[in-house]
Structure formats: C-alpha cells, structure tokens
N, C-alpha and C positions, 0 to 999 in steps of 0.2 A: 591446339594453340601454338602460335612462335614462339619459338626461344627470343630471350632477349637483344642477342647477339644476331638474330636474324633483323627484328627492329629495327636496329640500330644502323644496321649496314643499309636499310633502304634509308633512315632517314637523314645519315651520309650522304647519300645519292645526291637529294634535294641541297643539303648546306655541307658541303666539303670543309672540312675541318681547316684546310690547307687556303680555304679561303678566308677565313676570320684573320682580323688586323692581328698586327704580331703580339700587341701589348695583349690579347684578349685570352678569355679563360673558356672554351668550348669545350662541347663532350660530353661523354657519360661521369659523372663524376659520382654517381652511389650506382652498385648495382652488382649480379652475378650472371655473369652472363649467358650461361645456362638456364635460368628462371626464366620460367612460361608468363605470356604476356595476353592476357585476357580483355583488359580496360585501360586506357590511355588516357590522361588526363593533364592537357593543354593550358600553360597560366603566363602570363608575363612576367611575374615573379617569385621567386620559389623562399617564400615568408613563411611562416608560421601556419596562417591562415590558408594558404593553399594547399599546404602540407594536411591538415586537417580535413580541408575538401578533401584531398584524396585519398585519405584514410576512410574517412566516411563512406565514399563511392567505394570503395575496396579496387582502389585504382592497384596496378601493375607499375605503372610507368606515370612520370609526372614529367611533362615537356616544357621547360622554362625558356622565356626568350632573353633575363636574364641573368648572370652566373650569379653563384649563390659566390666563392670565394675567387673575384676579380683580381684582389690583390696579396694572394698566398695564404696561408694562417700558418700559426706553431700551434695549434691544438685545439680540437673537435670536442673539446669537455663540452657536458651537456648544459653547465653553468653558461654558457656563452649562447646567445640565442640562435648562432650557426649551428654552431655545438648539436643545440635542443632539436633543430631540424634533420642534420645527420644522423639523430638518434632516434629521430622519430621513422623516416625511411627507414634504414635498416630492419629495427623492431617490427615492423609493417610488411617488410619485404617488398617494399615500393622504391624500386630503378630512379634516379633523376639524369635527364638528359638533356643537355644545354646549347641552343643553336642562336648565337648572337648577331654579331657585325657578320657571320657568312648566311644570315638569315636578310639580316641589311642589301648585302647588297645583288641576293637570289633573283634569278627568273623564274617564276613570280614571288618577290619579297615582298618584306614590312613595309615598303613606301609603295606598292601595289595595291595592297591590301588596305591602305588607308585613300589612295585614290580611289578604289573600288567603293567606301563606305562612304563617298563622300559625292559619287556618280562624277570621276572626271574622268575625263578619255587619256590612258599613259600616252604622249609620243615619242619620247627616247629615256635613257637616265640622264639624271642630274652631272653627275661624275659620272661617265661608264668607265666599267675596269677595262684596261688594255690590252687581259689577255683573254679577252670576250670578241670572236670574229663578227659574231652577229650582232653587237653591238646593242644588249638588251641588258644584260647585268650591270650592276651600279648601282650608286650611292645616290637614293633620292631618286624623283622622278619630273620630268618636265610633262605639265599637263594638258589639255585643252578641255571650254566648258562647250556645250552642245548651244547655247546662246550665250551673250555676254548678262555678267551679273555683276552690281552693287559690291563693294566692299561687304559693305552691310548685308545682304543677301546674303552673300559668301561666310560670313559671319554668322549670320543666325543658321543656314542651312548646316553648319561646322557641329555648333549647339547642340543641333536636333539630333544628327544623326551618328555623331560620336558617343560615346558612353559617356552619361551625367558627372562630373566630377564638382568641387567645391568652385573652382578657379573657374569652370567656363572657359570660354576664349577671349584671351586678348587681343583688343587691335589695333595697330598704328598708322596713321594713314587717315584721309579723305574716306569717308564712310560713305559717300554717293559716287566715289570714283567706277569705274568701269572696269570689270577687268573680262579679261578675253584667255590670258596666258597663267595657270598657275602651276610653281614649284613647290611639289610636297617632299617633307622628309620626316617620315618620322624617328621622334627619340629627337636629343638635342643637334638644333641645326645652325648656329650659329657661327659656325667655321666655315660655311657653304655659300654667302655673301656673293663674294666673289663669282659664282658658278650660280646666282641666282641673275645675278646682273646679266654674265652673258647670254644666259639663255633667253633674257629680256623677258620675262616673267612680270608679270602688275602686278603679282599678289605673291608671297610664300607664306605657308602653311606648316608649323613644325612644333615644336614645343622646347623648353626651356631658356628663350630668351633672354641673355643677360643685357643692365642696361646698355653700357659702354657699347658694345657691338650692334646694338639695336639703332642708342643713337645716332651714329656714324653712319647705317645702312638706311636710314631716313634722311642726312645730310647729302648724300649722294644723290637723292634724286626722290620722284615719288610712288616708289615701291611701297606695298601697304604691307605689314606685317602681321600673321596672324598666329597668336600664343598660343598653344594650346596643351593641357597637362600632357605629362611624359606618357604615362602608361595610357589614356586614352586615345595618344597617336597611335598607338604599339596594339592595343588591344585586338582591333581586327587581324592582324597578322594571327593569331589564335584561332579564329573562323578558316581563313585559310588555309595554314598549316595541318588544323582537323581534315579540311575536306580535303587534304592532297594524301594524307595517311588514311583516309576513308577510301579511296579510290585503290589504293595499296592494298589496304585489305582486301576488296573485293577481288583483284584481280589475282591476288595468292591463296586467295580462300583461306582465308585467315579468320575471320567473322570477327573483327577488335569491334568491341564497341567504343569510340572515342568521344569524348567531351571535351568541352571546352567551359573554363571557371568564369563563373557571370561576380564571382566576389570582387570586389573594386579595393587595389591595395595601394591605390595612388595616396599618399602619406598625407596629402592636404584634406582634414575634415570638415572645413567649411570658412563660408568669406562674408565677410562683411562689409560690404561696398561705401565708401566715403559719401557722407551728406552732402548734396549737390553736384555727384562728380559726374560728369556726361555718360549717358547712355552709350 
C-alpha cells in the first residue's frame, strides 16, 4: 500500500495547492504522513456524518471538497463539533485532505463534473485563469446542449439527474424559453453575472442564489436562472475526483479501493412549497 505522503503528492498533481484563492484553507489538514493508505473516501463535506462513513468503511484517507476550518480556530476541543471530528480522525487514524477553489477551477473540475452529470458539451471556462496557456482551467464552464431545450426541460432534467435534495431546483426566467447556450458553476455563483452575460449564455445553472443579485441579473435582460442546492452542484465532482485517483491507482499499482459518500449533508431537510405558487 502508499504511504500517505505518496497520495497526497499525486493528488497535488490534480489540484495544486498554489492554485486555491488566497482567502482559502486547502491540504492535508489531519494526518501522518508515513500511514499506509488502503481505502479512500471521497465526500463534499467533511461533517460528522461523513466522518462516521469513513470510520465505518475503515477508510485511510477522507477527501473533502470542503475545508473543514476556512476561517482558523483557537482550539480542536472535542466539545466543538470541529473539535469532535479532529478527534474522531485521529482516533481512527483517518488522513483528511482538502482540494477546494483549486478543485473549482481544475482541468477537469467541479463545473466539469457537473456539466458532465447534466450531459452538456464544456466549450471553454467561464473565467479562464490567465496562467492557463491552453485556456481550459477556470472558474465555471460555458456549455453547449446537443439540441435546444426548454427552460423547463432544462429544469426537470437538472432535477432528475443531480442528487435529490429538499430545495430541488430553482428557476427564474420564461419556463418555455429556449435555450441553446448554458453556464455552469458549481457552488455559489452569483458573482459570475457579469461573465455569464458575456459568454451570452440563456440559461446559468449554479447554486446559492441570493435575491438582490438574482433580481438585477433578470433586470438586464432574459437570462433564465437555475438554483440549485450547494452541495448537489459539488457532488459529482466526488465521482470524478474517485475515478481520476482510480486511474492513479491502477497505474502505480497501488490497489486503493476508493469510494465516493452517497450520504447527502446539504443542511436543507425538506420544503414545503406555498399553496398555489407556480410550477
């Protein structure tokens, strides 16, 4: 089996540390680097409950896509529900490794990986990073459909093929509009506006829509808006991420068995839709 410290350096490779925004928390943040890594276990966020998945799984390593402490702590007491999960790692001797906004803006990333589950064709990125010659890396992805689809269409197909969450999808917009052009981003996209306009996109596709920016991006014009939970943009990036460390394995003989967590930790438990409010 690999050492930890071997893992870790291939899954470097994929999401360069050096490429996460500056404000962000990436990396190994539990772990010994010398510990043999047998089972891998892939979640979008490293809670409780996933912790327990991989305890159960008698996982090695847990791959979050996001960080468990974003904004610093003064202390891992196991009082503190971070705390309880740093101590559960440990105790377990389960690695946590953290590949964020350099997972965002990967070839192939988390807006890859959700145009993938959604069958749209990528044509370039939304934002591409500048210090990308090939012009494939980037934030978000501009998409094309294989024929044009209904708002609505686009909407229930969003439904079906993303992971079930309470919220469903939102949508703003002409429900029999046509669209031809969509920009995905998963995780919150609503600072992306601007960069959905240019790319001339009918539809964008993202999750945590807030009002103010939503209304303003339907004032401008008739771009159809599609909401959709946080972590069920994000979640395919977990299929993908597996199969690019499946592929690592085989080619190091490594033999990881890797998973990917089907536990849904998106925080909304359920909706209750308003009497008479439109379909």
């Amino acid at each position: 089996m690999p050492r930890l410290s071997e893992v870790i350096a291939a899954l470097e490779k994929l999401w360069p540390a050096e490429r996460a925004e500056s404000w962000d928390a990436v990396g190994t943040v539990v772990g010994d680097p010398g510990q043999e890594v047998g089972r891998v276990l892939f979640a979008v966020d490293p809670v409780r409950e996933t912790v327990d998945e991989a305890v159960a799984l008698g996982a090695d390593l847990l791959v979050t896509h996001h960080p468990l402490y974003l904004r610093g702590t003064t202390t891992v007491a196991a009082s503190t529900f971070k705390g309880r999960v740093v101590h559960t790692l440990i105790k377990h001797d389960i690695a946590l490794h953290v590949a964020h906004t350099n997972a965002d803006t990967a070839d192939p990333g988390v807006s890859d990986a959700l145009a993938g589950a959604l069958g749209l064709r990528v044509v370039r990125p939304l934002v591409p990073d500048a210090t990308d010659p090939a012009g494939r890396r980037g934030l978000g992805r501009v998409c094309a459909l294989d024929h044009p689809l209904t708002v609505r269409e686009l909407a229930d197909r969003a439904a079906a093929r993303l992971p079930a969450t309470a919220q469903g999808i939102r949508v703003a917009g002409d429900p029999d509009a046509l669209v031809r052009t969509v920009a995905v981003s998963g995780g919150s996209g609503d600072s992306l506006f601007d960069h959905v306009r240019a790319a001339g996109a009918d539809a964008f596709l993202t999750a945590d829509l807030r009002h103010h920016p939503a209304s303003e991006a339907r004032a401008h014009g008739p771009l159809a808006l599609l909401d959709a939970a946080h972590w069920a943009t994000e979640w395919p990036w977990c299929e993908l991420a597996a199969s690019q460390l499946d592929e690592i394995s085989d080619r190091h003989g490594w033999d990881l068995r890797v998973h990917v967590s089907a536990t849904v930790t998106d925080p909304w438990t359920s909706h209750s839709p308003s009497p008479g409010a439109p379909n």
